[in-house]
C-alpha positions as CSV (number, residue, x, y, z in Angstrom):
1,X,-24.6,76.0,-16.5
2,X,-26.7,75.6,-19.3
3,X,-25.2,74.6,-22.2
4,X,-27.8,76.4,-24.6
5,X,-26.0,79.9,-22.9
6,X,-22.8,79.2,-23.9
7,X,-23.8,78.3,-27.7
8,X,-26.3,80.8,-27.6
9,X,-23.0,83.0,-26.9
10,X,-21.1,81.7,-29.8
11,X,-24.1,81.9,-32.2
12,X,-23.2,78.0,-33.6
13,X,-24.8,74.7,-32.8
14,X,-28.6,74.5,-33.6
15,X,-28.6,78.9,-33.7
16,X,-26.9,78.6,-36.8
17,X,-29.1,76.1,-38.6
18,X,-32.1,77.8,-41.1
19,X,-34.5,77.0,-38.3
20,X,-34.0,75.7,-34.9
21,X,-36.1,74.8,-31.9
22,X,-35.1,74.5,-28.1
23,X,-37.4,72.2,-26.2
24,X,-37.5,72.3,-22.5
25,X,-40.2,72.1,-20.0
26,X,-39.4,75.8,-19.2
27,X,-38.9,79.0,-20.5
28,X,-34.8,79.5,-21.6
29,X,-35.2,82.1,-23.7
30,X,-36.4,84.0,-20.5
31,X,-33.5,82.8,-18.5
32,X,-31.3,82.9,-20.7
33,X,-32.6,86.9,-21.4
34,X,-29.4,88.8,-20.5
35,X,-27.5,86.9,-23.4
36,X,-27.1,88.6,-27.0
37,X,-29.4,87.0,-29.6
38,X,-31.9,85.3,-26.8
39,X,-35.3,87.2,-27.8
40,X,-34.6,85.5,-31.0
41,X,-34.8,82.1,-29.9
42,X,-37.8,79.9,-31.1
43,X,-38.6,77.6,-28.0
44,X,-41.3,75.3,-27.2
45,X,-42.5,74.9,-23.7
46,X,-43.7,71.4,-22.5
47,X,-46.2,70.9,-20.2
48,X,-44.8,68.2,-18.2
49,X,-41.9,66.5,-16.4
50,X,-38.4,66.5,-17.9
51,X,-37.9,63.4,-15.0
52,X,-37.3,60.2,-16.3
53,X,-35.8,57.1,-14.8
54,X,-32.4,55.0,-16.0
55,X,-32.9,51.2,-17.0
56,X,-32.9,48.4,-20.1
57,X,-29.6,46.5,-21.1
58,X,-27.3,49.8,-21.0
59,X,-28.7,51.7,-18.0
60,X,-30.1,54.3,-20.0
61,X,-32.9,57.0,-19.7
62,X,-35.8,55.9,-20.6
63,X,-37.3,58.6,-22.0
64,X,-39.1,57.5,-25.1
65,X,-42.7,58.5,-23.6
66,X,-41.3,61.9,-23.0
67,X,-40.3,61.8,-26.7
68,X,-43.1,60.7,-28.7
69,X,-44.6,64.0,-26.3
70,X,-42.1,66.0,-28.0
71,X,-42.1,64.4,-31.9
72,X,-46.2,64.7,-31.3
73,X,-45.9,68.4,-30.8
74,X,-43.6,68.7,-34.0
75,X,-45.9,66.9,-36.0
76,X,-48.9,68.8,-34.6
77,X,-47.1,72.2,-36.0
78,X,-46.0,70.6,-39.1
79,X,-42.6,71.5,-38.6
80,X,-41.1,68.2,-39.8
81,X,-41.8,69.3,-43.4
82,X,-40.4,73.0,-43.0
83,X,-37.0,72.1,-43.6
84,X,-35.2,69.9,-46.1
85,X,-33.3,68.2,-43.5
86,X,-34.5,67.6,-39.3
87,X,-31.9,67.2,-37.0
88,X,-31.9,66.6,-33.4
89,X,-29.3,67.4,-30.9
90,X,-28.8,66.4,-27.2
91,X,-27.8,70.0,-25.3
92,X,-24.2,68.6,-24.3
93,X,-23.6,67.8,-27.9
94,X,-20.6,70.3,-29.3
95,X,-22.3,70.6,-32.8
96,X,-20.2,72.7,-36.0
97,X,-23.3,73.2,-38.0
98,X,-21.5,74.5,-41.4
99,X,-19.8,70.9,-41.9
100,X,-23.2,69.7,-42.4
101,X,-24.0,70.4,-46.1
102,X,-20.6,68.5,-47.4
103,X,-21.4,65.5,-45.1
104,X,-25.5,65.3,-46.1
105,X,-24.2,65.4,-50.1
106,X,-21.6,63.6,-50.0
107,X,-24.3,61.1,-48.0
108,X,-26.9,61.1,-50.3
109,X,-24.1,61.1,-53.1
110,X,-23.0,57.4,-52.0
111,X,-26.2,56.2,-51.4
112,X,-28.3,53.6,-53.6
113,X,-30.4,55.1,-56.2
114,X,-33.8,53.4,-55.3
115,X,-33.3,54.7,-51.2
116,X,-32.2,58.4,-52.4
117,X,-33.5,60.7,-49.8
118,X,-35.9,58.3,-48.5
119,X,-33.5,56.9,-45.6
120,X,-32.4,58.3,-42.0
121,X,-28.6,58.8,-41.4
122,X,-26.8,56.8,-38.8
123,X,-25.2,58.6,-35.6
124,X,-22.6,56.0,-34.9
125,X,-22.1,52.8,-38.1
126,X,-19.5,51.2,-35.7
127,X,-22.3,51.1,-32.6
128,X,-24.2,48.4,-31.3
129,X,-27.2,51.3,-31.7
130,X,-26.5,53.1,-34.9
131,X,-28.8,55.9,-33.9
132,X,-28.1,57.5,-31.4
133,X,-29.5,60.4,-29.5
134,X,-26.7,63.1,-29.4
135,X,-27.0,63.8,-33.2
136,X,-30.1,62.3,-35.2
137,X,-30.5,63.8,-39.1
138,X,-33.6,63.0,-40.8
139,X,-34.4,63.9,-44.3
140,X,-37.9,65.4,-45.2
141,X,-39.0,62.2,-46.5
142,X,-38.2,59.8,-43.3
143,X,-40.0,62.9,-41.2
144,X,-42.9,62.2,-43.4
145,X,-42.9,58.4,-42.8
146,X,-42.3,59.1,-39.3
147,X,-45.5,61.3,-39.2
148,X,-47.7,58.4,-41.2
149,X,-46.6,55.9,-39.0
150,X,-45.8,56.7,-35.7
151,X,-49.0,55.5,-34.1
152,X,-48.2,51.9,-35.6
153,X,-44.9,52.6,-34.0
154,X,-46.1,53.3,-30.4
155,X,-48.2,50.4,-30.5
156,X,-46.3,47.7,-32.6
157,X,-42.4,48.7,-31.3
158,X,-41.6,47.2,-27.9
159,X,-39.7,50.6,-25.7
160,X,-40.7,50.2,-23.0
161,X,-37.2,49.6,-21.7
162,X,-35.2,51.4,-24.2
163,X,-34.5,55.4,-25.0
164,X,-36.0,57.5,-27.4
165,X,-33.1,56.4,-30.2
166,X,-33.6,53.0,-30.1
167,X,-37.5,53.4,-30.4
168,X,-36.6,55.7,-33.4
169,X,-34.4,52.7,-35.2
170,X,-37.4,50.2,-34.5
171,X,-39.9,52.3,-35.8
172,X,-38.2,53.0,-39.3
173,X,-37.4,49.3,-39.2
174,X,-40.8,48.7,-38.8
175,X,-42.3,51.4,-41.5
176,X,-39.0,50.2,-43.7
177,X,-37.2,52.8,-43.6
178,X,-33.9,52.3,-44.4
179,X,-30.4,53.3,-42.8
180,X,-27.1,55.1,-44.5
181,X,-23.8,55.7,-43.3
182,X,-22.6,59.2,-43.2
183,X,-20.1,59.6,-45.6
184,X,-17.5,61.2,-43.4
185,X,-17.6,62.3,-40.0
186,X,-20.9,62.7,-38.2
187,X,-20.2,61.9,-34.5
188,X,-17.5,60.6,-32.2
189,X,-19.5,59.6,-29.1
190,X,-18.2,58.6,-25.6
191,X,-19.9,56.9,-22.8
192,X,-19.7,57.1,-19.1
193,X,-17.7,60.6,-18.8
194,X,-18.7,64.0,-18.0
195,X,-16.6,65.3,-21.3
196,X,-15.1,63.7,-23.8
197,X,-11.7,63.8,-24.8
198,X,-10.8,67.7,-26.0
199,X,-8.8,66.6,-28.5
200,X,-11.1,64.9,-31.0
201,X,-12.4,68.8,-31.3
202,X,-9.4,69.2,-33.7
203,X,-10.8,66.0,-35.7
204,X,-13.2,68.1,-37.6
205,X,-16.3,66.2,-36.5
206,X,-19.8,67.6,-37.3
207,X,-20.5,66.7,-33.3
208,X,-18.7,65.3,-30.7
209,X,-20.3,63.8,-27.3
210,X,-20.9,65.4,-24.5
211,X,-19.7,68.0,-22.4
212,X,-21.4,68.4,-19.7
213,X,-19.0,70.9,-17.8
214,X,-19.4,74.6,-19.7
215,X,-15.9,75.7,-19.8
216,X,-15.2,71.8,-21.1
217,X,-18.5,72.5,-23.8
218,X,-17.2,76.2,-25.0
219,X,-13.1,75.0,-25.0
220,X,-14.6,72.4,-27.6
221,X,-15.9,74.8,-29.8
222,X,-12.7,76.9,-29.6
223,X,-11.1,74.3,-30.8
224,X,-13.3,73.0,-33.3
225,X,-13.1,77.0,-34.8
226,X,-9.1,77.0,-34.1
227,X,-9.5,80.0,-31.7
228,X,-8.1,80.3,-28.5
Protein backbone atom coordinates (compact mmCIF):
# COMPACT_ATOMS: atom_id res chain seq x y z
CA UNK A 1 0.00 0.00 0.00
CA UNK A 2 1.15 3.42 -0.04
CA UNK A 3 2.82 4.45 2.80
CA UNK A 4 1.73 8.23 2.45
CA UNK A 5 -2.05 6.63 3.31
CA UNK A 6 -1.22 5.29 6.30
CA UNK A 7 0.61 8.49 7.69
CA UNK A 8 -1.78 10.57 5.94
CA UNK A 9 -4.20 8.44 8.50
CA UNK A 10 -2.24 9.25 11.51
CA UNK A 11 -1.67 12.91 10.64
CA UNK A 12 2.43 12.57 11.62
CA UNK A 13 5.41 12.27 9.47
CA UNK A 14 5.88 15.11 6.97
CA UNK A 15 1.73 16.12 7.56
CA UNK A 16 2.73 17.39 10.74
CA UNK A 17 5.71 19.59 9.72
CA UNK A 18 4.74 23.71 9.19
CA UNK A 19 4.86 22.89 5.48
CA UNK A 20 5.28 19.74 3.63
CA UNK A 21 5.37 18.56 0.02
CA UNK A 22 4.69 14.99 -1.52
CA UNK A 23 6.51 14.45 -4.78
CA UNK A 24 5.46 11.75 -7.02
CA UNK A 25 5.08 11.47 -10.74
CA UNK A 26 1.34 11.13 -10.03
CA UNK A 27 -1.43 12.57 -8.44
CA UNK A 28 -1.75 10.94 -4.46
CA UNK A 29 -3.74 13.38 -3.20
CA UNK A 30 -6.43 12.10 -5.80
CA UNK A 31 -5.79 8.53 -4.86
CA UNK A 32 -5.43 8.90 -1.85
CA UNK A 33 -9.08 11.10 -1.83
CA UNK A 34 -11.18 8.86 0.41
CA UNK A 35 -8.73 9.46 3.42
CA UNK A 36 -9.42 12.25 6.07
CA UNK A 37 -7.13 15.35 5.61
CA UNK A 38 -6.16 14.40 1.76
CA UNK A 39 -7.61 17.68 -0.11
CA UNK A 40 -5.19 19.30 2.12
CA UNK A 41 -2.18 17.79 0.85
CA UNK A 42 0.36 20.09 -1.09
CA UNK A 43 1.84 17.77 -3.90
CA UNK A 44 3.84 18.26 -6.80
CA UNK A 45 3.43 16.25 -9.90
CA UNK A 46 6.48 15.40 -12.04
CA UNK A 47 6.45 15.08 -15.47
CA UNK A 48 8.55 12.03 -15.93
CA UNK A 49 9.62 8.59 -14.94
CA UNK A 50 9.97 7.53 -11.28
CA UNK A 51 12.17 4.34 -13.08
CA UNK A 52 15.54 4.22 -12.25
CA UNK A 53 18.10 1.52 -12.37
CA UNK A 54 20.31 -0.16 -9.27
CA UNK A 55 24.30 0.11 -9.63
CA UNK A 56 27.80 1.80 -8.13
CA UNK A 57 29.79 0.19 -5.14
CA UNK A 58 26.53 -0.61 -3.05
CA UNK A 59 23.95 -1.59 -5.63
CA UNK A 60 21.99 1.35 -5.19
CA UNK A 61 19.41 3.43 -7.14
CA UNK A 62 20.82 5.67 -9.10
CA UNK A 63 18.54 8.27 -9.03
CA UNK A 64 20.49 11.37 -8.76
CA UNK A 65 19.25 12.79 -12.37
CA UNK A 66 15.71 12.19 -11.11
CA UNK A 67 16.77 14.39 -8.16
CA UNK A 68 18.37 17.34 -9.35
CA UNK A 69 14.70 17.17 -11.48
CA UNK A 70 13.06 17.33 -8.26
CA UNK A 71 15.64 20.00 -6.08
CA UNK A 72 15.35 22.06 -9.70
CA UNK A 73 11.64 22.37 -9.22
CA UNK A 74 12.05 23.42 -5.41
CA UNK A 75 14.35 25.97 -6.26
CA UNK A 76 12.32 27.20 -9.23
CA UNK A 77 9.27 27.83 -6.45
CA UNK A 78 11.58 29.13 -4.02
CA UNK A 79 10.54 26.82 -1.50
CA UNK A 80 14.00 26.12 -0.03
CA UNK A 81 13.89 29.51 1.68
CA UNK A 82 10.14 29.15 3.12
CA UNK A 83 11.05 27.35 5.97
CA UNK A 84 13.80 27.64 8.63
CA UNK A 85 14.69 24.15 8.33
CA UNK A 86 14.26 21.56 4.77
CA UNK A 87 13.92 18.08 5.40
CA UNK A 88 13.60 15.26 3.10
CA UNK A 89 12.18 12.02 3.78
CA UNK A 90 12.14 8.68 1.80
CA UNK A 91 8.09 7.35 1.97
CA UNK A 92 9.08 4.09 3.94
CA UNK A 93 10.77 6.28 6.47
CA UNK A 94 8.69 5.99 10.02
CA UNK A 95 9.34 9.77 10.85
CA UNK A 96 8.00 11.37 14.70
CA UNK A 97 8.12 14.91 13.63
CA UNK A 98 7.74 16.60 17.20
CA UNK A 99 11.29 15.15 18.38
CA UNK A 100 12.67 17.38 15.85
CA UNK A 101 12.96 20.87 17.51
CA UNK A 102 15.06 19.32 20.65
CA UNK A 103 17.40 17.43 18.31
CA UNK A 104 17.88 20.63 15.63
CA UNK A 105 18.77 22.89 19.05
CA UNK A 106 20.48 20.85 20.83
CA UNK A 107 22.42 20.42 17.15
CA UNK A 108 23.10 23.82 16.50
CA UNK A 109 23.75 24.15 20.35
CA UNK A 110 27.03 21.86 20.09
CA UNK A 111 28.14 23.14 17.02
CA UNK A 112 31.27 25.51 16.35
CA UNK A 113 30.50 29.12 16.42
CA UNK A 114 32.06 30.14 13.03
CA UNK A 115 29.73 27.03 11.12
CA UNK A 116 26.45 28.03 13.20
CA UNK A 117 23.58 27.36 10.93
CA UNK A 118 25.63 27.36 8.00
CA UNK A 119 26.15 23.37 7.86
CA UNK A 120 23.79 20.27 6.76
CA UNK A 121 23.13 17.53 9.48
CA UNK A 122 24.37 14.12 9.05
CA UNK A 123 21.74 11.07 8.61
CA UNK A 124 23.93 8.35 9.96
CA UNK A 125 27.87 9.82 11.80
CA UNK A 126 28.73 6.05 12.19
CA UNK A 127 28.07 5.36 8.13
CA UNK A 128 30.40 5.00 5.49
CA UNK A 129 27.84 7.77 3.71
CA UNK A 130 26.86 10.12 6.48
CA UNK A 131 23.98 11.43 4.39
CA UNK A 132 21.78 9.45 3.70
CA UNK A 133 18.55 9.44 1.82
CA UNK A 134 15.79 8.25 4.34
CA UNK A 135 16.10 11.49 6.53
CA UNK A 136 18.18 14.57 5.00
CA UNK A 137 17.79 18.14 7.25
CA UNK A 138 19.00 21.19 5.74
CA UNK A 139 19.04 24.48 7.30
CA UNK A 140 18.00 27.62 5.36
CA UNK A 141 21.46 28.63 4.82
CA UNK A 142 22.90 25.18 3.23
CA UNK A 143 19.43 25.37 0.93
CA UNK A 144 20.69 28.65 -0.15
CA UNK A 145 24.23 27.37 -1.04
CA UNK A 146 22.66 24.55 -2.53
CA UNK A 147 20.58 26.87 -4.77
CA UNK A 148 23.94 29.14 -5.77
CA UNK A 149 25.79 26.24 -6.48
CA UNK A 150 24.20 23.42 -7.73
CA UNK A 151 25.04 23.89 -11.38
CA UNK A 152 28.84 23.76 -10.41
CA UNK A 153 27.62 20.62 -8.64
CA UNK A 154 26.10 18.82 -11.67
CA UNK A 155 29.01 19.58 -13.60
CA UNK A 156 32.06 19.41 -11.23
CA UNK A 157 30.68 16.25 -8.83
CA UNK A 158 31.17 12.83 -10.46
CA UNK A 159 27.36 10.79 -9.79
CA UNK A 160 27.05 9.25 -12.32
CA UNK A 161 27.20 5.94 -10.43
CA UNK A 162 26.09 7.04 -7.04
CA UNK A 163 22.37 8.06 -5.46
CA UNK A 164 20.99 11.24 -4.94
CA UNK A 165 22.68 11.36 -1.14
CA UNK A 166 25.90 10.84 -2.05
CA UNK A 167 25.73 13.51 -4.87
CA UNK A 168 24.24 15.81 -1.99
CA UNK A 169 27.53 15.12 0.35
CA UNK A 170 29.89 15.95 -2.75
CA UNK A 171 28.26 18.94 -3.65
CA UNK A 172 28.45 20.69 -0.15
CA UNK A 173 31.99 19.27 -0.05
CA UNK A 174 32.54 20.91 -3.09
CA UNK A 175 30.68 24.44 -2.26
CA UNK A 176 32.30 23.86 1.53
CA UNK A 177 29.72 23.23 3.19
CA UNK A 178 30.27 21.70 6.18
CA UNK A 179 28.85 18.51 8.19
CA UNK A 180 27.41 18.20 12.06
CA UNK A 181 26.46 15.40 13.94
CA UNK A 182 23.02 15.37 15.33
CA UNK A 183 23.14 15.78 18.81
CA UNK A 184 20.93 12.77 19.73
CA UNK A 185 19.05 10.50 17.73
CA UNK A 186 18.28 11.29 14.21
CA UNK A 187 18.14 7.88 12.43
CA UNK A 188 18.64 4.18 12.94
CA UNK A 189 18.87 2.86 9.35
CA UNK A 190 18.93 -0.85 8.17
CA UNK A 191 19.95 -2.24 4.93
CA UNK A 192 18.74 -5.13 2.89
CA UNK A 193 15.28 -5.79 4.72
CA UNK A 194 11.82 -5.06 3.88
CA UNK A 195 11.29 -3.58 7.76
CA UNK A 196 13.43 -2.93 10.22
CA UNK A 197 13.54 -4.34 13.48
CA UNK A 198 10.06 -3.08 15.44
CA UNK A 199 11.68 -2.65 18.41
CA UNK A 200 14.04 0.27 17.89
CA UNK A 201 10.38 2.14 17.52
CA UNK A 202 10.57 2.21 21.37
CA UNK A 203 14.16 3.90 21.11
CA UNK A 204 12.70 7.29 20.59
CA UNK A 205 14.36 7.97 17.23
CA UNK A 206 13.31 10.98 15.13
CA UNK A 207 13.16 8.20 12.01
CA UNK A 208 13.74 4.82 11.71
CA UNK A 209 14.38 2.93 8.18
CA UNK A 210 12.20 1.49 6.25
CA UNK A 211 9.12 -0.22 6.31
CA UNK A 212 8.03 -1.13 3.47
CA UNK A 213 5.09 -3.54 4.53
CA UNK A 214 2.03 -1.03 5.86
CA UNK A 215 0.90 -2.89 8.76
CA UNK A 216 4.94 -3.18 9.58
CA UNK A 217 5.04 1.02 8.72
CA UNK A 218 1.71 1.95 10.98
CA UNK A 219 2.76 -0.80 14.05
CA UNK A 220 6.07 1.51 14.07
CA UNK A 221 4.26 4.45 14.70
CA UNK A 222 2.08 2.83 17.38
CA UNK A 223 4.88 2.14 19.00
CA UNK A 224 6.87 5.12 18.57
CA UNK A 225 3.42 7.03 20.16
CA UNK A 226 3.11 4.04 22.86
CA UNK A 227 -0.44 3.15 21.57
CA UNK A 228 -1.59 -0.05 20.83
Amino acid sequence: GCPWRTQLCLNTSLFLCDEHLVISNTSLRAKLADVPGAAMMNELVLRQSLHVVKGGPWNTALNTDLFIAVWNEIFSRRLHLRQEWTIKLDADTVFIPERMPVLLHKTVQASSPEVFTDFYVNSCPWCIIKLIGPIEVFPRAAMQHLFEGFEQCRKGVEYGDVSEDVFLERCFALLKVPAVNPNAKLLLPAWKVQNAELKHCKEKWAAVHPFKEAAALQRCYEMSYGVG
